[in-house]
C-alpha positions as CSV (number, residue, x, y, z in Angstrom):
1,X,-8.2,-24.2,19.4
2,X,-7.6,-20.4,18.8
3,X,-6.8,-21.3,14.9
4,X,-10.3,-22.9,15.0
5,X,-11.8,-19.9,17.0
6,X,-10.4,-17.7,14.5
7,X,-11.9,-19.4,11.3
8,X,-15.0,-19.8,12.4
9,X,-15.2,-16.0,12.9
10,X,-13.9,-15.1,9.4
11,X,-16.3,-17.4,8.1
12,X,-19.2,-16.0,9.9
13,X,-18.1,-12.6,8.9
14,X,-17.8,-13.2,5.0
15,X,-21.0,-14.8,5.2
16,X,-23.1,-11.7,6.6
17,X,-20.7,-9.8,4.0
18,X,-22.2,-11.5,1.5
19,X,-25.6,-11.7,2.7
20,X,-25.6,-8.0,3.4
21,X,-24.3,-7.6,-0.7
22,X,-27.3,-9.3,-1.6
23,X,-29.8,-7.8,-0.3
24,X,-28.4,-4.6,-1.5
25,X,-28.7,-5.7,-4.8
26,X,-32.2,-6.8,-4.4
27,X,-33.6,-3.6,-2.5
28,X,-31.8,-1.7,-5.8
29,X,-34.3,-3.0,-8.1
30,X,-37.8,-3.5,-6.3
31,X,-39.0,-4.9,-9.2
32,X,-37.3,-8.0,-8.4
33,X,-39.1,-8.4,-5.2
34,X,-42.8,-9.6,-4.3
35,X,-43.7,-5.8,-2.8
36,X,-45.8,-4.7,-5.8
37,X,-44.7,-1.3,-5.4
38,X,-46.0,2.2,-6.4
39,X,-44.0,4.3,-9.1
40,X,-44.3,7.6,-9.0
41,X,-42.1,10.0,-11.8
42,X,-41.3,13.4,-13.8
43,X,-40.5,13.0,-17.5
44,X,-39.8,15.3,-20.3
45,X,-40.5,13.6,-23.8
46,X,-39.3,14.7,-26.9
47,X,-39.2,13.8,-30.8
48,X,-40.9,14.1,-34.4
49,X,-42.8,12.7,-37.0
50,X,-41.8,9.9,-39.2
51,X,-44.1,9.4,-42.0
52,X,-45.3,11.0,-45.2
53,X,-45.1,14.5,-44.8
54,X,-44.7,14.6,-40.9
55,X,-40.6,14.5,-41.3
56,X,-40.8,18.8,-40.3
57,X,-42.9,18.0,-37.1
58,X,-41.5,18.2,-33.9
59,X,-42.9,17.5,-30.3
60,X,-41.8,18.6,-26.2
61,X,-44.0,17.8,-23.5
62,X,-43.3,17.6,-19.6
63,X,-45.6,16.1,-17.4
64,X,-45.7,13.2,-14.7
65,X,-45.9,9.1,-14.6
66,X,-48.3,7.6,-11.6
67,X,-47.9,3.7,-11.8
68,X,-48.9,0.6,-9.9
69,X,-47.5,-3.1,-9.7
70,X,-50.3,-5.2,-9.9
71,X,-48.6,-8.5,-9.7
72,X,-46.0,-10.9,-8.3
73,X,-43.2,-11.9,-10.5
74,X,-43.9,-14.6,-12.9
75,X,-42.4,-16.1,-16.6
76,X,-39.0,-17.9,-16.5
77,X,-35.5,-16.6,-17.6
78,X,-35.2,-13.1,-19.5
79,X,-38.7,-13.1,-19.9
80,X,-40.1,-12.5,-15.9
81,X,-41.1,-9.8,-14.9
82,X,-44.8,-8.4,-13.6
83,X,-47.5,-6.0,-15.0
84,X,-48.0,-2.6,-13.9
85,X,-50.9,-0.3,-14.4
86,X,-50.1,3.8,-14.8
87,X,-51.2,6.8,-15.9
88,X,-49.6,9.9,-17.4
89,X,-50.1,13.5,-17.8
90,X,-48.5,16.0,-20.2
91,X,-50.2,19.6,-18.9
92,X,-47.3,21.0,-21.3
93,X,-47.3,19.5,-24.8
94,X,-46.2,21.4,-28.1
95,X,-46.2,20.6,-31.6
96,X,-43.8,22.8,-34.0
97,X,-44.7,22.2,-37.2
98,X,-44.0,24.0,-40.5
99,X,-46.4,27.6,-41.3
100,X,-48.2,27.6,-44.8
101,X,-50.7,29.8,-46.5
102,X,-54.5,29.1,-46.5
103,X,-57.8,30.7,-47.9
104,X,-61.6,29.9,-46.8
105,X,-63.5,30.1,-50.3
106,X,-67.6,29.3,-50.5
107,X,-69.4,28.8,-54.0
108,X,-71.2,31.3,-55.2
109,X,-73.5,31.7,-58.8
110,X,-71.4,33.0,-61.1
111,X,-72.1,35.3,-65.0
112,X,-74.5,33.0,-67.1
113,X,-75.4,30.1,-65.1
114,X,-72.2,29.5,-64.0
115,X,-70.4,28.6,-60.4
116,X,-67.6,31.0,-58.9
117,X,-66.3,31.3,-55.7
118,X,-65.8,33.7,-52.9
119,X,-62.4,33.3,-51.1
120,X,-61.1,35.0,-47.4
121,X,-57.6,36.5,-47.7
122,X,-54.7,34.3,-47.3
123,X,-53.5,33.6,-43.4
124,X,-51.1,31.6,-41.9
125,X,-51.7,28.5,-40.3
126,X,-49.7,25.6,-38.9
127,X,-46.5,26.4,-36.7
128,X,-46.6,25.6,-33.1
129,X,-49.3,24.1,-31.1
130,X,-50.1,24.5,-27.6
131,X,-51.7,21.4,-25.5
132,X,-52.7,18.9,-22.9
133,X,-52.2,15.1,-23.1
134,X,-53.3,12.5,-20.4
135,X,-52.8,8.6,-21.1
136,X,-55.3,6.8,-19.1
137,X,-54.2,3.5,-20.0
138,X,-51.0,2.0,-19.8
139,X,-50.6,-1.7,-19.7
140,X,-46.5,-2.1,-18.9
141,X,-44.7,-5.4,-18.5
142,X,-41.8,-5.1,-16.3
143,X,-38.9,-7.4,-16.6
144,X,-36.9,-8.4,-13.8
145,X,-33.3,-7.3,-15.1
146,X,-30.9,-7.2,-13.2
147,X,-29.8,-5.5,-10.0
148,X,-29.5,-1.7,-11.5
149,X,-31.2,-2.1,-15.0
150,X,-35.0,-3.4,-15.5
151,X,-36.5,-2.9,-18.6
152,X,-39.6,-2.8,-19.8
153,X,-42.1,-2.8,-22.6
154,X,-45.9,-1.1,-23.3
155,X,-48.7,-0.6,-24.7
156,X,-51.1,2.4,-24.0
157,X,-53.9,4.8,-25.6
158,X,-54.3,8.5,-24.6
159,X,-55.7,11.5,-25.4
160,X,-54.6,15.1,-27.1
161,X,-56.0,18.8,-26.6
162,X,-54.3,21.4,-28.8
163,X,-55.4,25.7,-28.3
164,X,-56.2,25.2,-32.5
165,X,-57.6,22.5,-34.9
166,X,-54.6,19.9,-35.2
167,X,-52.7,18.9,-37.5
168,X,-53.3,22.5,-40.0
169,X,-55.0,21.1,-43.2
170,X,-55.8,23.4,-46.4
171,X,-53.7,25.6,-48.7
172,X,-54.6,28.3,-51.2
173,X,-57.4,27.3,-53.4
174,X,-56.2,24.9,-56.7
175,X,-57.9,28.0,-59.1
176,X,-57.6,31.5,-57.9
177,X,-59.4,33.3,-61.0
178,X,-62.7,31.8,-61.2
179,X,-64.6,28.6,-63.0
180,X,-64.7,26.9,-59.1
181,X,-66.6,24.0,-58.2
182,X,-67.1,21.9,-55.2
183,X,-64.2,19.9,-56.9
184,X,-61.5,22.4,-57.7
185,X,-61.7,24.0,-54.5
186,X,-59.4,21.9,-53.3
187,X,-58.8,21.4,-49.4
188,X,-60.7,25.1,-47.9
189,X,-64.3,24.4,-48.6
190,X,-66.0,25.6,-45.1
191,X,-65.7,22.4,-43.2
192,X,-62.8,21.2,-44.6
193,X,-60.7,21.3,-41.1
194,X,-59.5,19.2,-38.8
195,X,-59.9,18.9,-34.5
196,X,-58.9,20.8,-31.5
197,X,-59.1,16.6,-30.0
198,X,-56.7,13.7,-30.7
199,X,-56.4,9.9,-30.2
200,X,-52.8,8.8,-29.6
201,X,-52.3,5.0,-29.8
202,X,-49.1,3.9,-28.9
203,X,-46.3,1.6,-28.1
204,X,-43.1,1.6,-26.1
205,X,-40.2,0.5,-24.8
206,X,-37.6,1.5,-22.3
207,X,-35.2,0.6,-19.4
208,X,-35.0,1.8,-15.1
209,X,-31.8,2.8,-14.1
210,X,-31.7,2.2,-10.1
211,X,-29.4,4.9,-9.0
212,X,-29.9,3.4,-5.6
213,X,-32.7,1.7,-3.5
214,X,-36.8,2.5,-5.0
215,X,-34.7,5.5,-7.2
216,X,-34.6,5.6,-10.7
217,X,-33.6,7.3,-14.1
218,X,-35.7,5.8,-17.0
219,X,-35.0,6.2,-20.4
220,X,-37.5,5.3,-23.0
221,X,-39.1,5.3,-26.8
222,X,-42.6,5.4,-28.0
223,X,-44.1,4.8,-31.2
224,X,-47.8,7.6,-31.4
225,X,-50.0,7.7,-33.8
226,X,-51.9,10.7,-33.5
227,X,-55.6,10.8,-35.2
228,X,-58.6,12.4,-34.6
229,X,-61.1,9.4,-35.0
230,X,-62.8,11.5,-37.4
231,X,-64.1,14.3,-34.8
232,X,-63.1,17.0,-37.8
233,X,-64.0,16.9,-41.4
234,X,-60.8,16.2,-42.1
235,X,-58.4,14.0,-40.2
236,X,-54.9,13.5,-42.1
237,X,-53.1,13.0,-38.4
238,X,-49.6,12.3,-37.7
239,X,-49.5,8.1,-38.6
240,X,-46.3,8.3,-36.8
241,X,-44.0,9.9,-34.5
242,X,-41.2,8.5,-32.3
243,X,-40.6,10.2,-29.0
244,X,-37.9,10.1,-26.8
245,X,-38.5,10.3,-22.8
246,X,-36.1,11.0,-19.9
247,X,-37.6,10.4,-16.5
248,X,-36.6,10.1,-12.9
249,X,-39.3,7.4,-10.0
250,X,-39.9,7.1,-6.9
251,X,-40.6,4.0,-5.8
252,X,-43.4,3.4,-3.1
């Protein structure tokens, strides 16, 4: 009888053990439970550009990430997860890109019937850009994962303000002695310039590292495309940057 007594304890002990393991695995990752929680972060994001010329651009922002799960779990196997709607905010964004040399130049009538042109003195433009970013829209699928790790994947649109006209756009003019036209000026007619505002398209993946319960590092990569929709007279953009973010959530 005491044998019996005895068994029936153990059992009832490994049993909340286990039970009590988990649940600790499923608080971890709240994504893995029907609470459609809020996700609250700080992230730094860093990288450069990737195409054409863009290989000497560089970017560093810091802002925040304000999310919330709009849905229950659903899909089968790797695949389920839910969708979450966020927001984020860079109030710190920089752009370091390479200096050059540019000149303003107007045409003007030149000897015998001819066109000439009047050009400014060379200045510098390019090097770093100071800014604001906010990304309104971001649609994010969440997968389930596991109990520490739950990646995820996005898309999302936002919106750049830089302290001058970005990207810089112009060089000294293609003939420096005379016999200019409209044609030969090159890129530094008067409105040949670009915008102070910026689209960025972009697309993303990434991972949530549950350091413990509704706490998490994340780690992702987005692809931007930064373009001015034509706002400036010019808008040769950035087609692509990748940028790197480290974050840290709260979950709600």
């Amino acid at each position: 009888m005491r044998h019996g007594v005895a068994l029936t304890l153990l059992a009832s002990a490994t049993g909340a053990q286990t039970a009590s393991s988990g649940a600790g695995v499923a608080i971890t990752n709240p994504l893995r439970q029907e609470a459609r929680p809020f996700n609250f972060g700080a992230l730094v994001q860093s990288g450069f550009g990737v195409t054409e010329d863009r290989g000497g651009f560089k970017f560093f922002m810091a802002g925040a990430h304000a999310g919330k799960v709009l849905t229950g779990m659903h899909g089968r196997g790797a695949a389920r997860g839910n969708f979450e709607y966020a927001v984020e905010a860079f109030p710190f964004w920089q752009s370091y890109t390479p200096a050059g040399q540019r000149q303003n130049c107007t045409v003007v009538a030149g000897p015998v019937g001819g066109v000439g042109a009047q050009c400014s003195a060379p200045f510098t433009i390019g090097g770093t850009f100071t800014g604001a970013s906010i990304t309104p829209i971001i649609l994010r699928w969440n997968f389930a994962g596991t109990g520490r790790f739950a990646p995820w994947a996005q898309g999302a649109g936002g919106l750049l303000w830089t302290n001058h006209k970005y990207p810089a756009f112009g060089g000294l003019p293609i003939n420096a002695t005379g016999g200019f036209s409209y044609s030969t000026l090159g890129d530094n007619g008067p409105n040949d310039d670009t915008s102070v505002w910026n689209f960025t398209p972009q697309f993303g993946v990434g991972v949530h590292y549950f350091t413990r319960a509704k706490r998490s590092i994340d780690l992702g990569a987005n692809a931007i495309h930064i373009s001015s929709a034509s706002l400036g007279d010019k808008n040769p953009g950035v087609n692509a940057s990748v940028q790197f973010t480290l974050g840290y959530s709260w979950w709600k």
